[in-house]
VEXTOR-939435 format. One record per residue (C-alpha): residue number from 0; residue in three letters; x, y, z. Coordinates in pm, 1 decimal. Each point is the difference from the previous one (the first is absolute). Layout:
# residues N
NODE n res c1 c2 c3
NODE NUM ALA X Y Z
...
//
This chain:
# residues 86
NODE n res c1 c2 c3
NODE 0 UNK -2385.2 861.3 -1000.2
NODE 1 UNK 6.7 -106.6 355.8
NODE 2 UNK 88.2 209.2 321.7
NODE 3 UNK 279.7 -189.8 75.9
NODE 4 UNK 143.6 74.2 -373.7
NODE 5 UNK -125.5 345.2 -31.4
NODE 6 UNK 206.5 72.1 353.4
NODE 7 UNK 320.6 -150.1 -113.1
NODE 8 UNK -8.9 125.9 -317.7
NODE 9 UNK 16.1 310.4 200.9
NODE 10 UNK 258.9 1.1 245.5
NODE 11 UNK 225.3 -245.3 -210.9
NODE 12 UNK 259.5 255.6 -184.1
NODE 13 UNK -11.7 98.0 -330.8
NODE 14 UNK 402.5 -59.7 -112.3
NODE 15 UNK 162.9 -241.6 182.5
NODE 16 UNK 301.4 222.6 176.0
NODE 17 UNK 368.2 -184.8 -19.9
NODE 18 UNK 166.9 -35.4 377.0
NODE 19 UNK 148.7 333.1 81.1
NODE 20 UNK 362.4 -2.9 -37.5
NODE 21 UNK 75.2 -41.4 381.2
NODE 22 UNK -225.4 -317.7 29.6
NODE 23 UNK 147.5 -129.3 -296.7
NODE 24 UNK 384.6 73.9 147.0
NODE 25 UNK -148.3 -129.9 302.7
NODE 26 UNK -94.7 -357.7 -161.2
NODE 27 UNK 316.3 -29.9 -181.8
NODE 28 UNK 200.9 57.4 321.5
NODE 29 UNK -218.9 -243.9 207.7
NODE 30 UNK 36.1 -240.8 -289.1
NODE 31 UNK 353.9 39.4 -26.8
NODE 32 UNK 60.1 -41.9 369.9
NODE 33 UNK -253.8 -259.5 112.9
NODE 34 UNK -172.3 -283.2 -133.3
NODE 35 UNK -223.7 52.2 -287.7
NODE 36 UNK -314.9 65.0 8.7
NODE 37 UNK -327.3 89.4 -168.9
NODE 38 UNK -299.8 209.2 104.2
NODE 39 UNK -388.8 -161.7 -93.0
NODE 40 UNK -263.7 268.9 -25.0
NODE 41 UNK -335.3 -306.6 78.8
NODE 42 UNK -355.3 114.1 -83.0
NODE 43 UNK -251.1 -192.0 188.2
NODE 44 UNK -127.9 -318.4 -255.1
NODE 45 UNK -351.3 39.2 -125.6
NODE 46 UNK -263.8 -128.7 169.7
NODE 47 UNK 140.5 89.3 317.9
NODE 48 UNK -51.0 327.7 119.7
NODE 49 UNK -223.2 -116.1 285.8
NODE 50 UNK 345.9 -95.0 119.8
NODE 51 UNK 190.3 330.1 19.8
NODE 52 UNK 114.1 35.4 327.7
NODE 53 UNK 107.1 -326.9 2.9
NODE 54 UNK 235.3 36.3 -304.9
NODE 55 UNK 141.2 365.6 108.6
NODE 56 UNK 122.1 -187.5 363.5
NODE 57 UNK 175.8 -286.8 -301.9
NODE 58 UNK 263.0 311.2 -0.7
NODE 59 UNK 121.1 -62.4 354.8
NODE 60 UNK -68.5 -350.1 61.7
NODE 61 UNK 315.1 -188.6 4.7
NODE 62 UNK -144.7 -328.3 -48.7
NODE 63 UNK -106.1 117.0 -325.4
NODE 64 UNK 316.9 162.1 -69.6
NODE 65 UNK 181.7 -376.9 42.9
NODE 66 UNK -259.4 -155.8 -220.0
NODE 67 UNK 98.7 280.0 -275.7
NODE 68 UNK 364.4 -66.4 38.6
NODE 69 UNK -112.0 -417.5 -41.1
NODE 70 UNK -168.3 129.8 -283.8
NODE 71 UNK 369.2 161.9 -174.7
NODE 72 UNK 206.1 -288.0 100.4
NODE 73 UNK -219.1 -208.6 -168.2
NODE 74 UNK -78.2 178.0 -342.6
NODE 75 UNK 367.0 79.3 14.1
NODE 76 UNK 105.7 -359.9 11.1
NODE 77 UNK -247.2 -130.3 -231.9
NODE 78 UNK 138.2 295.8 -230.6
NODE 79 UNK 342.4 -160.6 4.4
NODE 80 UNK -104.4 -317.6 -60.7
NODE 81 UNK -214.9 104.8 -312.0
NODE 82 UNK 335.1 177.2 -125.9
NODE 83 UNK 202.9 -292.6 51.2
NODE 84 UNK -189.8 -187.2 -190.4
NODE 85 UNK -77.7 210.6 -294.3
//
């Protein structure tokens, strides 16, 4: 077993926890008032962990954030389409 799978065996928790109840209220409220939204936990693709520092400043880079957002109108729209035609 590698390093790299050996450490985040490690550190990665054993039971996946549920959102405490006040992050959960909190999501519901946000929901509720705002637009929807949804939250993407991204691990860095394989292959590409040369590239780490690059990906962790992807977070903050609003250029990427506007390519994302491309990204959901357009599966979005070809999702509608699909069920229109099914």
């Amino acid at each position: 077993m590698g390093v790299n799978k050996l450490v985040k065996k490690w550190i990665e928790p054993r039971d996946i926890k549920p959102e405490s109840d006040y992050e959960e209220a909190k999501r519901k409220f946000e929901m509720a008032m705002g637009k929807p939204f949804i939250t993407l936990q991204l691990e860095i693709p394989a292959g590409f962990e040369d590239f780490s520092n690059d990906f962790r400043k992807l977070e903050t880079d609003q250029q990427f954030y506007e390519e994302v957002k491309d990204l959901v109108k357009k599966r979005l729209l070809l999702d509608s389409r699909h069920k229109k035609s099914s």
